[in-house]
C-alpha positions, 0 to 999 in steps of 0.5 A: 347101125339100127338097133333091129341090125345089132339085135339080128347079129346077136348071138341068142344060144350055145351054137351061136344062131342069129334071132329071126326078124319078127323076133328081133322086131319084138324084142327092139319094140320091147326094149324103146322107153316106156314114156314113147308108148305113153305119148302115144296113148295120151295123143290118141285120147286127146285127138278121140276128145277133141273130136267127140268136143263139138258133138259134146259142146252142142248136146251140153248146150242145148239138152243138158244145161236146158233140163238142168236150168229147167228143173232149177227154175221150177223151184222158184217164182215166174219174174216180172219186171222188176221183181226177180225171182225168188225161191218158192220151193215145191209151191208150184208142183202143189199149184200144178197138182190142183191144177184141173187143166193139168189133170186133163191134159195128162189124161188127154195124152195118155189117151192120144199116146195109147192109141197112135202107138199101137195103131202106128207102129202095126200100119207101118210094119203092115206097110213095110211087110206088103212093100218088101215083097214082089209086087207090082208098082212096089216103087210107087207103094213106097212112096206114096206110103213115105210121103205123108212124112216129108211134108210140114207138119203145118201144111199137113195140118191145113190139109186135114183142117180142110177135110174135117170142115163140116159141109165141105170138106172131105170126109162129109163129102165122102159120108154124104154118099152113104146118107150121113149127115154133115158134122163138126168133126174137130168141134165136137168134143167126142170126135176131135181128139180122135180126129187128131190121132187119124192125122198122126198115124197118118203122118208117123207110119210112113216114118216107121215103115223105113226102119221096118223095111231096112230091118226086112232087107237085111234078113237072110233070104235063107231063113224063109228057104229053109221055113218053105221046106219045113212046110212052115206057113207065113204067118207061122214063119212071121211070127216065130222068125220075122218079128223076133227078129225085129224086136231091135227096130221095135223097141227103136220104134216104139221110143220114138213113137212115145216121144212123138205122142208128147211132143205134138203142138203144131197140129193142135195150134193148127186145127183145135187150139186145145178146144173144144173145151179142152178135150185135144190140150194136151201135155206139151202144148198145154207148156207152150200156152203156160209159158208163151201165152201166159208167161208163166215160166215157172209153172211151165218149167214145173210141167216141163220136169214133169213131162221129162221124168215121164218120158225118161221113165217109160223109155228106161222101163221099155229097155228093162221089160222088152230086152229079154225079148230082144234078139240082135242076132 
């Protein structure tokens, strides 16, 4: 006979009555050995590790070891042939500090990033606002607005490469209509970084604007209801409910448009090879160059630590500054 059956037989009172079932349920439960319920906890832990194990394995593997050896390498000496390296402490963050190409691929960088981030992130809201409304061709807006995205960063490198050819290219043929003259667009010093940003936005806003148009989609049709019937205008209605509410998709949005900004290289190998005298170098690629084109692994591994205490920096000053403003409901 089951325990729980000698439990519902067992008299709980002066007048003898019988203990319901979920009671009887309870105190059965209560009464199993302790080290049944500690088995069980302990499988649930193991099977919740072994599942997170090869999510962890990969992101050891290929994120933290990789910064770790990175910031260790930077306090030693580049090894060449049978020389190994040895230790030459902060030797190499003195040689980047006077190192004026470093200086001016920082620079660079910070001009490209202060300028694709703004710019970027209002085009792919802009697009997102205009496409969640009732147009006609809504389907076609999407994709012609999301396709700069799929496509690879080279080609659309080659792409633009041949609309900025001075003569022919597009942009020459189009300004030769109003009377411009011809112009190396990515030879000149004051157009090619500029030239580089264009292609950028160009590419990342599409990216953005899906984020944006999922946030969009999933506000309440109510809010803009009850906003007409208090006589609120669009753009009041935008300002003080629509974009509050997608501070979370923003502050998303500008992570990831930061990280682009350091991460370009494909376009400049492409297009301007860090020329015309260094004006479009900047940070990421000026690493590649230093550690696949010199072969100095040291000193690449010193702009390296550098350019990750950048972005993590940035990243934890956005999440400190804009969670105040942040409204997950």
């Amino acid at each position: 006979m089951s325990i729980e059956g000698d439990l519902l037989r067992e008299p709980s009172g002066e007048g003898g009555r019988q203990l319901p079932r979920s009671a009887a349920h309870v105190v059965a439960v209560a009464s199993r050995p302790s080290h049944v319920g500690l088995g069980a906890r302990w499988t649930t832990h193991v099977n919740g590790w072994l599942l997170l194990l090869p999510a962890a394995v990969l992101l050891v593997t290929f994120t933290h070891y990789p910064a770790v050896a990175t910031f260790i390498g930077s306090f030693f000496s580049t090894p060449k042939g049978a020389r190994p390296a040895v230790f030459v402490g902060l030797d190499n963050y003195q040689a980047m500090i006077e190192d004026p190409i470093f200086w001016q691929a920082l620079r660079n960088n910070i001009i490209y990033a202060t300028s694709t981030i703004p710019l970027t992130i209002v085009l792919a809201l802009f697009m997102a606002v205009a496409v969640n409304a009732k147009l006609v061709g809504r389907s076609f807006m999407r994709l012609a607005f999301f396709t700069p995205t799929v496509l690879p960063m080279i080609a659309v490198a080659n792409i633009w490469l041949f609309f900025y050819s001075p003569g022919y290219g597009l942009a020459d043929q189009v300004l030769s209509l109003f009377g411009v003259p011809a112009h190396n667009w990515l030879g000149d010093e004051h157009t090619a970084l500029v030239c580089l940003i264009v292609v950028a936005v160009w590419k990342d806003a599409g990216f953005f604007m899906i984020f944006y148009l999922a946030a969009l989609q999933q506000m309440s049709p109510h809010l803009s209801e009850a906003a007409a019937l208090e006589g609120a205008s669009r753009w009041y209605f935008f300002r003080r409910v629509t974009f509050p509410l997608l501070m979370p998709t923003t502050l998303f949005v500008l992570i990831n448009a930061i990280i682009n900004s350091f991460r370009l290289v494909d376009h400049i190998i492409v297009m301007t090879r860090g020329g015309p005298n260094n004006t479009t170098s900047l940070l990421l690629y000026y690493i590649y160059e230093v550690g696949f084109k010199f072969w100095d692994t040291a000193f690449a591994a010193t702009l390296t630590v550098v350019l990750l205490v950048l972005l993590a920096a940035m990243a934890l000053s956005q999440f400190v500054f804009l969670d105040r403003r942040i409204h997950y409901q």
